[in-house]
C-alpha positions in Angstrom: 0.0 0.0 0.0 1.3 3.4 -1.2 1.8 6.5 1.1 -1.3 8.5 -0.8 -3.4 5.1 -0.4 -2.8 5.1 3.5 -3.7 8.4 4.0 -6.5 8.4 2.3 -7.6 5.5 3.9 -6.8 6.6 7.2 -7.7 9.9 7.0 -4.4 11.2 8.3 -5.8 14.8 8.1 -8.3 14.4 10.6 -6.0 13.4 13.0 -4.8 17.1 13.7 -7.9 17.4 16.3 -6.2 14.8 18.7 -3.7 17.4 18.9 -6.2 20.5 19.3 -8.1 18.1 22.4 -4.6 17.6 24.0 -4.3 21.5 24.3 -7.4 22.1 25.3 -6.8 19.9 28.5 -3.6 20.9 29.0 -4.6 24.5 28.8 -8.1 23.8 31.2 -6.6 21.4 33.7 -3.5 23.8 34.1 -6.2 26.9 34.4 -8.1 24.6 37.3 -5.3 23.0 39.5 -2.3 24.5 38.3 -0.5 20.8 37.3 -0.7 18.4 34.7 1.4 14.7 33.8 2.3 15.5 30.3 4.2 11.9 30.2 0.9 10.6 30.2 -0.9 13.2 28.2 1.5 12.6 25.5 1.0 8.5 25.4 -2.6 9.3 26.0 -2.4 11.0 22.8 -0.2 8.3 21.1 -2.6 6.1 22.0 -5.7 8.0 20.6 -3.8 8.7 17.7 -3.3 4.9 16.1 -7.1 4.4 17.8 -8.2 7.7 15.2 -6.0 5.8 12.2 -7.6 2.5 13.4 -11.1 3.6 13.3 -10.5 4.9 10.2 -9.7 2.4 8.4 -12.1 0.5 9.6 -14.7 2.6 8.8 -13.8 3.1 4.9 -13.6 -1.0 5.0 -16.7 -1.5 6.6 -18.2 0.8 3.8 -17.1 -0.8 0.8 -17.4 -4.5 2.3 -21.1 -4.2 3.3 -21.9 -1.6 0.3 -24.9 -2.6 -2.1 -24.4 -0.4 -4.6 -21.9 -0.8 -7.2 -21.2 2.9 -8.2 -20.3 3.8 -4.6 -18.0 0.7 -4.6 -16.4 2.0 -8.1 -16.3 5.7 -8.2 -16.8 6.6 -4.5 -15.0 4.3 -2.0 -11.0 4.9 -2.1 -10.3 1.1 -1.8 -12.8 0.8 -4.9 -11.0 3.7 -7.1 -7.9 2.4 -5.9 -8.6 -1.4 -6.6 -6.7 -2.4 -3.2 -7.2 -5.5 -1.4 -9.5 -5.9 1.1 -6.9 -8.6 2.6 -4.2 -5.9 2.6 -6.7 -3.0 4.1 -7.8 -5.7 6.6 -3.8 -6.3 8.0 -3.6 -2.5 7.6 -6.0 -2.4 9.7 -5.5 -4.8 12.7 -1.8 -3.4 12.6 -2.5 -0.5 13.4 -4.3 -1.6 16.4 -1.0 -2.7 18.1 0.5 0.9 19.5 -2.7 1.5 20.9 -3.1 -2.1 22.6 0.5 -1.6 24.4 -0.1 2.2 25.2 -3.5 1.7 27.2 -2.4 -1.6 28.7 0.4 0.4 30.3 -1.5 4.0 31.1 -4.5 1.3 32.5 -1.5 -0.3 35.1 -0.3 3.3 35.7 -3.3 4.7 36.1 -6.3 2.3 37.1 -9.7 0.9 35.7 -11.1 4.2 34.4 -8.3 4.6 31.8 -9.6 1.1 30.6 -13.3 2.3 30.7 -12.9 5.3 29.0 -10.6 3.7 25.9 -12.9 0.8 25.5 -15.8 3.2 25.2 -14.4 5.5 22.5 -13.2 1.8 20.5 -16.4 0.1 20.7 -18.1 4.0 19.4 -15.8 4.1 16.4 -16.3 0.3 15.8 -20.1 0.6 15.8 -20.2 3.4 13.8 -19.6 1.5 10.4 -20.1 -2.1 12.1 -22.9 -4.7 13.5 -26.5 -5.4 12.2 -26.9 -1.8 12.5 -24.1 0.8 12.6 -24.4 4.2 13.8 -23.6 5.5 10.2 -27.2 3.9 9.1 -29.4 5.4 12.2 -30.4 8.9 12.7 -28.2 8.9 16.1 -24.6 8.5 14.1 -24.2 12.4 14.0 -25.1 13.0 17.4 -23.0 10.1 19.1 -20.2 10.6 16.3 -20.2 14.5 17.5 -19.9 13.6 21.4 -17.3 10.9 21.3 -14.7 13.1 19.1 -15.0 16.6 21.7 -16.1 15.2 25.0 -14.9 11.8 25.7 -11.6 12.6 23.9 -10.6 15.5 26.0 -12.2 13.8 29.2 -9.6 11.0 28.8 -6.6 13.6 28.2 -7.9 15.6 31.1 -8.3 12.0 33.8 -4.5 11.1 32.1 -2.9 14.7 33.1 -4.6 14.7 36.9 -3.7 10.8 37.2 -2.3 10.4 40.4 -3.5 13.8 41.9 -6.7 12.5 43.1 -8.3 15.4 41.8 -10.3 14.5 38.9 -13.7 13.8 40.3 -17.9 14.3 39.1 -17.0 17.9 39.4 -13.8 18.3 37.1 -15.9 15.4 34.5 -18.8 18.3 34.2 -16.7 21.0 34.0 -14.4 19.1 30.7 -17.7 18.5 29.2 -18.7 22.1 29.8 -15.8 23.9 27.8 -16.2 21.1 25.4 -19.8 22.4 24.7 -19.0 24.8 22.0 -17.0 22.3 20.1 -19.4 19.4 20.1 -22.0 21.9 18.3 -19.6 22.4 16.3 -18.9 19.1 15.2 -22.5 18.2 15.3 -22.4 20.7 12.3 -19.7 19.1 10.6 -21.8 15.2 11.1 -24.7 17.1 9.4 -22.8 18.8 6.1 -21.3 15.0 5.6 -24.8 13.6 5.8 -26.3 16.4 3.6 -23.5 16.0 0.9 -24.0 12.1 1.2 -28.0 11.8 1.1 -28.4 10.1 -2.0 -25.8 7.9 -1.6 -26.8 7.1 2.0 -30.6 6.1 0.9 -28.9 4.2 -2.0 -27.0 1.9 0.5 -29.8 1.5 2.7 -28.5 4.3 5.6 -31.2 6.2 7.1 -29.5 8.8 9.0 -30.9 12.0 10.7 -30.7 14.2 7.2 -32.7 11.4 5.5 -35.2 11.0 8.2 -35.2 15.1 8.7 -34.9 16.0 5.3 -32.1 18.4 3.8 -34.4 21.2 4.2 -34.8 20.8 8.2 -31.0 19.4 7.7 -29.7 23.1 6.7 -31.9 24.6 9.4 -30.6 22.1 12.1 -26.6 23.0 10.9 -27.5 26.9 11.0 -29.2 26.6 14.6 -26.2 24.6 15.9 -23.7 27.3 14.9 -25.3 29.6 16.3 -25.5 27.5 19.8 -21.5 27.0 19.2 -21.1 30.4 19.4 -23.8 31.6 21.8 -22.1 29.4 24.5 -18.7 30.6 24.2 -20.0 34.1 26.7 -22.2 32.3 28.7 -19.1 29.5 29.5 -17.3 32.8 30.0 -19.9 34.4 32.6 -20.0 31.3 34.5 -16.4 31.4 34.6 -15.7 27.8 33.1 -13.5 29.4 30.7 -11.4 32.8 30.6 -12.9 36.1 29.2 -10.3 36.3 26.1 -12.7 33.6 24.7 -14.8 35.8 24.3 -13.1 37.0 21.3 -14.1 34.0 19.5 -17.6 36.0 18.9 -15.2 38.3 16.7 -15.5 35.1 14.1 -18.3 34.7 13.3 -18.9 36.9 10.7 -15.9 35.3 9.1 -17.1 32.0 9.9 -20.5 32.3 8.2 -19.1 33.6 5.0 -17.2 30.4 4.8 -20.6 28.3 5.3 -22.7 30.4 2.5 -21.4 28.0 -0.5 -22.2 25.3 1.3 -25.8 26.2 2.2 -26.5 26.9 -1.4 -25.2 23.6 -2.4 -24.1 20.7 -0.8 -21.3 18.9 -2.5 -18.8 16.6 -0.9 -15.9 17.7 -3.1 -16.4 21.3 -2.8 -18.5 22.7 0.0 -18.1 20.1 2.6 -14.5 20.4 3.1 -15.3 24.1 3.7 -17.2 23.4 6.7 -14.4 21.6 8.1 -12.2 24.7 7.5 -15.0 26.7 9.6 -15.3 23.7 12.3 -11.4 23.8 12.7 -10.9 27.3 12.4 -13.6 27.8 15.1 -12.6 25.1 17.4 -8.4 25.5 17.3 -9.2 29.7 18.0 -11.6 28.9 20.6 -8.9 26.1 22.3 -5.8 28.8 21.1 -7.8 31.5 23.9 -8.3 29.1 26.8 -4.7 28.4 26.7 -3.4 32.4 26.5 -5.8 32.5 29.4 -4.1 29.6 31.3 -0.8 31.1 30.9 -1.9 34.8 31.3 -2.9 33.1 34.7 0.4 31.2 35.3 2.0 34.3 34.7 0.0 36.6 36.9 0.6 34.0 39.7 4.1 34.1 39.3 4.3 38.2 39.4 
Protein backbone atom coordinates (compact mmCIF):
# COMPACT_ATOMS: atom_id res chain seq x y z
CA UNK A 1 0.00 0.00 0.00
CA UNK A 2 1.33 3.36 -1.20
CA UNK A 3 1.82 6.50 1.13
CA UNK A 4 -1.32 8.52 -0.76
CA UNK A 5 -3.40 5.10 -0.44
CA UNK A 6 -2.83 5.08 3.54
CA UNK A 7 -3.74 8.38 3.97
CA UNK A 8 -6.50 8.41 2.26
CA UNK A 9 -7.60 5.49 3.91
CA UNK A 10 -6.79 6.56 7.16
CA UNK A 11 -7.70 9.89 7.00
CA UNK A 12 -4.42 11.21 8.34
CA UNK A 13 -5.77 14.76 8.08
CA UNK A 14 -8.25 14.45 10.63
CA UNK A 15 -5.97 13.45 13.04
CA UNK A 16 -4.79 17.14 13.72
CA UNK A 17 -7.95 17.39 16.28
CA UNK A 18 -6.18 14.78 18.67
CA UNK A 19 -3.65 17.42 18.90
CA UNK A 20 -6.16 20.51 19.35
CA UNK A 21 -8.09 18.08 22.41
CA UNK A 22 -4.59 17.60 23.98
CA UNK A 23 -4.32 21.52 24.34
CA UNK A 24 -7.45 22.11 25.35
CA UNK A 25 -6.79 19.88 28.46
CA UNK A 26 -3.64 20.90 29.05
CA UNK A 27 -4.64 24.48 28.76
CA UNK A 28 -8.07 23.84 31.16
CA UNK A 29 -6.63 21.39 33.70
CA UNK A 30 -3.49 23.84 34.07
CA UNK A 31 -6.17 26.85 34.37
CA UNK A 32 -8.14 24.63 37.27
CA UNK A 33 -5.29 22.95 39.47
CA UNK A 34 -2.30 24.53 38.27
CA UNK A 35 -0.51 20.83 37.25
CA UNK A 36 -0.72 18.44 34.68
CA UNK A 37 1.39 14.75 33.75
CA UNK A 38 2.30 15.48 30.26
CA UNK A 39 4.24 11.94 30.16
CA UNK A 40 0.91 10.61 30.18
CA UNK A 41 -0.88 13.18 28.24
CA UNK A 42 1.47 12.64 25.47
CA UNK A 43 1.03 8.53 25.40
CA UNK A 44 -2.60 9.26 25.95
CA UNK A 45 -2.41 10.98 22.85
CA UNK A 46 -0.19 8.31 21.14
CA UNK A 47 -2.65 6.06 22.03
CA UNK A 48 -5.67 7.98 20.59
CA UNK A 49 -3.77 8.67 17.67
CA UNK A 50 -3.29 4.93 16.12
CA UNK A 51 -7.09 4.36 17.76
CA UNK A 52 -8.15 7.68 15.16
CA UNK A 53 -6.04 5.81 12.22
CA UNK A 54 -7.61 2.47 13.43
CA UNK A 55 -11.14 3.58 13.26
CA UNK A 56 -10.54 4.94 10.21
CA UNK A 57 -9.67 2.41 8.42
CA UNK A 58 -12.13 0.50 9.56
CA UNK A 59 -14.67 2.60 8.78
CA UNK A 60 -13.82 3.09 4.93
CA UNK A 61 -13.56 -1.02 5.03
CA UNK A 62 -16.74 -1.53 6.65
CA UNK A 63 -18.18 0.80 3.82
CA UNK A 64 -17.06 -0.79 0.82
CA UNK A 65 -17.38 -4.51 2.29
CA UNK A 66 -21.14 -4.17 3.33
CA UNK A 67 -21.92 -1.61 0.25
CA UNK A 68 -24.92 -2.65 -2.11
CA UNK A 69 -24.40 -0.44 -4.60
CA UNK A 70 -21.93 -0.85 -7.24
CA UNK A 71 -21.21 2.90 -8.19
CA UNK A 72 -20.34 3.78 -4.64
CA UNK A 73 -18.01 0.72 -4.64
CA UNK A 74 -16.44 1.96 -8.07
CA UNK A 75 -16.34 5.73 -8.20
CA UNK A 76 -16.81 6.58 -4.53
CA UNK A 77 -14.99 4.28 -2.01
CA UNK A 78 -11.04 4.90 -2.11
CA UNK A 79 -10.31 1.06 -1.84
CA UNK A 80 -12.80 0.77 -4.92
CA UNK A 81 -10.98 3.68 -7.06
CA UNK A 82 -7.87 2.43 -5.86
CA UNK A 83 -8.63 -1.44 -6.56
CA UNK A 84 -6.68 -2.35 -3.16
CA UNK A 85 -7.23 -5.53 -1.43
CA UNK A 86 -9.53 -5.94 1.14
CA UNK A 87 -6.86 -8.61 2.63
CA UNK A 88 -4.18 -5.88 2.63
CA UNK A 89 -6.75 -3.02 4.11
CA UNK A 90 -7.81 -5.74 6.62
CA UNK A 91 -3.85 -6.31 8.01
CA UNK A 92 -3.62 -2.46 7.65
CA UNK A 93 -6.02 -2.39 9.67
CA UNK A 94 -5.52 -4.78 12.71
CA UNK A 95 -1.85 -3.41 12.57
CA UNK A 96 -2.47 -0.48 13.39
CA UNK A 97 -4.26 -1.62 16.45
CA UNK A 98 -0.96 -2.75 18.11
CA UNK A 99 0.53 0.86 19.48
CA UNK A 100 -2.70 1.54 20.85
CA UNK A 101 -3.11 -2.09 22.62
CA UNK A 102 0.53 -1.60 24.39
CA UNK A 103 -0.05 2.17 25.25
CA UNK A 104 -3.46 1.65 27.23
CA UNK A 105 -2.41 -1.64 28.67
CA UNK A 106 0.35 0.39 30.34
CA UNK A 107 -1.48 4.03 31.11
CA UNK A 108 -4.48 1.31 32.53
CA UNK A 109 -1.52 -0.28 35.13
CA UNK A 110 -0.33 3.30 35.71
CA UNK A 111 -3.25 4.65 36.15
CA UNK A 112 -6.30 2.33 37.12
CA UNK A 113 -9.70 0.88 35.74
CA UNK A 114 -11.09 4.23 34.38
CA UNK A 115 -8.32 4.64 31.82
CA UNK A 116 -9.63 1.08 30.57
CA UNK A 117 -13.31 2.32 30.67
CA UNK A 118 -12.89 5.28 29.00
CA UNK A 119 -10.64 3.67 25.90
CA UNK A 120 -12.93 0.83 25.45
CA UNK A 121 -15.82 3.17 25.18
CA UNK A 122 -14.38 5.45 22.50
CA UNK A 123 -13.16 1.75 20.51
CA UNK A 124 -16.43 0.12 20.70
CA UNK A 125 -18.06 3.97 19.36
CA UNK A 126 -15.84 4.11 16.37
CA UNK A 127 -16.33 0.34 15.81
CA UNK A 128 -20.06 0.58 15.77
CA UNK A 129 -20.25 3.37 13.84
CA UNK A 130 -19.65 1.49 10.37
CA UNK A 131 -20.15 -2.06 12.11
CA UNK A 132 -22.86 -4.66 13.48
CA UNK A 133 -26.48 -5.42 12.17
CA UNK A 134 -26.92 -1.81 12.54
CA UNK A 135 -24.12 0.78 12.65
CA UNK A 136 -24.40 4.20 13.84
CA UNK A 137 -23.58 5.47 10.17
CA UNK A 138 -27.20 3.92 9.10
CA UNK A 139 -29.43 5.40 12.20
CA UNK A 140 -30.40 8.90 12.66
CA UNK A 141 -28.16 8.87 16.12
CA UNK A 142 -24.57 8.49 14.13
CA UNK A 143 -24.25 12.40 14.00
CA UNK A 144 -25.11 12.99 17.43
CA UNK A 145 -23.01 10.07 19.10
CA UNK A 146 -20.19 10.63 16.33
CA UNK A 147 -20.16 14.49 17.55
CA UNK A 148 -19.90 13.62 21.39
CA UNK A 149 -17.32 10.87 21.33
CA UNK A 150 -14.71 13.08 19.09
CA UNK A 151 -15.04 16.65 21.72
CA UNK A 152 -16.07 15.19 25.02
CA UNK A 153 -14.93 11.80 25.67
CA UNK A 154 -11.64 12.57 23.90
CA UNK A 155 -10.61 15.48 25.97
CA UNK A 156 -12.18 13.82 29.22
CA UNK A 157 -9.59 10.96 28.82
CA UNK A 158 -6.57 13.63 28.18
CA UNK A 159 -7.89 15.61 31.12
CA UNK A 160 -8.29 11.97 33.76
CA UNK A 161 -4.47 11.10 32.11
CA UNK A 162 -2.92 14.74 33.08
CA UNK A 163 -4.59 14.65 36.87
CA UNK A 164 -3.74 10.77 37.24
CA UNK A 165 -2.26 10.44 40.40
CA UNK A 166 -3.55 13.84 41.91
CA UNK A 167 -6.73 12.54 43.10
CA UNK A 168 -8.29 15.42 41.83
CA UNK A 169 -10.29 14.45 38.88
CA UNK A 170 -13.75 13.83 40.28
CA UNK A 171 -17.88 14.27 39.08
CA UNK A 172 -17.00 17.93 39.39
CA UNK A 173 -13.84 18.29 37.12
CA UNK A 174 -15.95 15.36 34.46
CA UNK A 175 -18.83 18.27 34.18
CA UNK A 176 -16.65 21.01 34.02
CA UNK A 177 -14.39 19.08 30.73
CA UNK A 178 -17.74 18.54 29.23
CA UNK A 179 -18.69 22.13 29.79
CA UNK A 180 -15.80 23.92 27.84
CA UNK A 181 -16.20 21.06 25.36
CA UNK A 182 -19.76 22.36 24.68
CA UNK A 183 -18.99 24.81 21.99
CA UNK A 184 -16.96 22.32 20.05
CA UNK A 185 -19.39 19.39 20.15
CA UNK A 186 -21.95 21.94 18.28
CA UNK A 187 -19.64 22.36 16.31
CA UNK A 188 -18.86 19.15 15.23
CA UNK A 189 -22.46 18.22 15.27
CA UNK A 190 -22.42 20.71 12.33
CA UNK A 191 -19.65 19.12 10.55
CA UNK A 192 -21.81 15.21 11.15
CA UNK A 193 -24.71 17.13 9.37
CA UNK A 194 -22.76 18.85 6.11
CA UNK A 195 -21.34 15.01 5.60
CA UNK A 196 -24.76 13.60 5.83
CA UNK A 197 -26.27 16.40 3.65
CA UNK A 198 -23.45 16.03 0.94
CA UNK A 199 -23.95 12.09 1.23
CA UNK A 200 -28.01 11.82 1.09
CA UNK A 201 -28.39 10.06 -2.04
CA UNK A 202 -25.79 7.94 -1.55
CA UNK A 203 -26.82 7.07 1.96
CA UNK A 204 -30.62 6.10 0.88
CA UNK A 205 -28.86 4.21 -2.00
CA UNK A 206 -26.96 1.88 0.51
CA UNK A 207 -29.79 1.50 2.66
CA UNK A 208 -28.52 4.32 5.60
CA UNK A 209 -31.24 6.17 7.14
CA UNK A 210 -29.55 8.82 9.01
CA UNK A 211 -30.94 11.99 10.74
CA UNK A 212 -30.74 14.21 7.23
CA UNK A 213 -32.75 11.39 5.49
CA UNK A 214 -35.17 11.01 8.20
CA UNK A 215 -35.20 15.07 8.66
CA UNK A 216 -34.91 15.97 5.26
CA UNK A 217 -32.11 18.39 3.77
CA UNK A 218 -34.40 21.24 4.19
CA UNK A 219 -34.83 20.80 8.17
CA UNK A 220 -31.00 19.41 7.75
CA UNK A 221 -29.72 23.15 6.74
CA UNK A 222 -31.95 24.64 9.40
CA UNK A 223 -30.63 22.09 12.15
CA UNK A 224 -26.65 23.05 10.90
CA UNK A 225 -27.46 26.91 11.04
CA UNK A 226 -29.17 26.59 14.57
CA UNK A 227 -26.19 24.58 15.92
CA UNK A 228 -23.70 27.32 14.90
CA UNK A 229 -25.26 29.57 16.34
CA UNK A 230 -25.47 27.46 19.84
CA UNK A 231 -21.54 27.04 19.23
CA UNK A 232 -21.08 30.39 19.42
CA UNK A 233 -23.76 31.64 21.76
CA UNK A 234 -22.08 29.38 24.51
CA UNK A 235 -18.74 30.60 24.21
CA UNK A 236 -19.98 34.07 26.70
CA UNK A 237 -22.18 32.29 28.70
CA UNK A 238 -19.14 29.50 29.53
CA UNK A 239 -17.35 32.76 30.00
CA UNK A 240 -19.89 34.38 32.63
CA UNK A 241 -20.01 31.27 34.55
CA UNK A 242 -16.40 31.41 34.60
CA UNK A 243 -15.66 27.80 33.13
CA UNK A 244 -13.46 29.44 30.67
CA UNK A 245 -11.44 32.85 30.63
CA UNK A 246 -12.93 36.07 29.23
CA UNK A 247 -10.29 36.27 26.14
CA UNK A 248 -12.66 33.63 24.73
CA UNK A 249 -14.85 35.81 24.27
CA UNK A 250 -13.05 37.01 21.30
CA UNK A 251 -14.13 34.02 19.46
CA UNK A 252 -17.65 35.96 18.87
CA UNK A 253 -15.19 38.32 16.72
CA UNK A 254 -15.45 35.15 14.15
CA UNK A 255 -18.31 34.75 13.27
CA UNK A 256 -18.94 36.88 10.67
CA UNK A 257 -15.89 35.26 9.14
CA UNK A 258 -17.06 32.03 9.94
CA UNK A 259 -20.46 32.34 8.25
CA UNK A 260 -19.08 33.64 5.02
CA UNK A 261 -17.17 30.37 4.77
CA UNK A 262 -20.56 28.34 5.33
CA UNK A 263 -22.74 30.40 2.47
CA UNK A 264 -21.41 27.99 -0.52
CA UNK A 265 -22.15 25.26 1.27
CA UNK A 266 -25.83 26.24 2.20
CA UNK A 267 -26.48 26.90 -1.38
CA UNK A 268 -25.17 23.60 -2.40
CA UNK A 269 -24.14 20.69 -0.75
CA UNK A 270 -21.28 18.88 -2.49
CA UNK A 271 -18.78 16.56 -0.92
CA UNK A 272 -15.88 17.71 -3.10
CA UNK A 273 -16.44 21.33 -2.82
CA UNK A 274 -18.50 22.66 -0.04
CA UNK A 275 -18.14 20.09 2.60
CA UNK A 276 -14.46 20.44 3.06
CA UNK A 277 -15.33 24.11 3.70
CA UNK A 278 -17.17 23.38 6.70
CA UNK A 279 -14.37 21.56 8.07
CA UNK A 280 -12.22 24.68 7.54
CA UNK A 281 -14.99 26.68 9.59
CA UNK A 282 -15.34 23.70 12.25
CA UNK A 283 -11.37 23.76 12.70
CA UNK A 284 -10.90 27.29 12.41
CA UNK A 285 -13.64 27.79 15.06
CA UNK A 286 -12.58 25.08 17.36
CA UNK A 287 -8.39 25.52 17.34
CA UNK A 288 -9.25 29.66 17.99
CA UNK A 289 -11.59 28.92 20.57
CA UNK A 290 -8.87 26.13 22.29
CA UNK A 291 -5.78 28.80 21.14
CA UNK A 292 -7.79 31.48 23.88
CA UNK A 293 -8.34 29.12 26.77
CA UNK A 294 -4.68 28.39 26.74
CA UNK A 295 -3.39 32.37 26.54
CA UNK A 296 -5.82 32.54 29.38
CA UNK A 297 -4.14 29.64 31.34
CA UNK A 298 -0.84 31.07 30.86
CA UNK A 299 -1.94 34.77 31.34
CA UNK A 300 -2.86 33.07 34.72
CA UNK A 301 0.41 31.17 35.25
CA UNK A 302 2.01 34.27 34.67
CA UNK A 303 0.02 36.57 36.87
CA UNK A 304 0.64 34.03 39.71
CA UNK A 305 4.06 34.07 39.26
CA UNK A 306 4.32 38.20 39.40
Amino acid sequence: MDRKLFSELSEMKTTTLDVAWLLLAIAFIYLNYGTFNILYGILGFIAVFFIHLFINFHNNYMDYRNSTNEEYRQKISTIGINRESLAIVKKWMYGLAIFPLIIGAFLTYQTGWITLMIGVIGVLVGLSYSAGPKPLNSTMFGEVVVAIAISQLIPIAYSYLGLAGTAKFDSSTAISVILVSLPNTFAFFCAELSNGTCDLEADEKNGRHTLVSKVGKANALSLFKASWAIAFLLVPILALLKVVPYITLLVVLLYPNIWDDLRPYLQKQIKTQTYPLVIKAVGKFSVTYILLIAVGAIFKLVMAVI
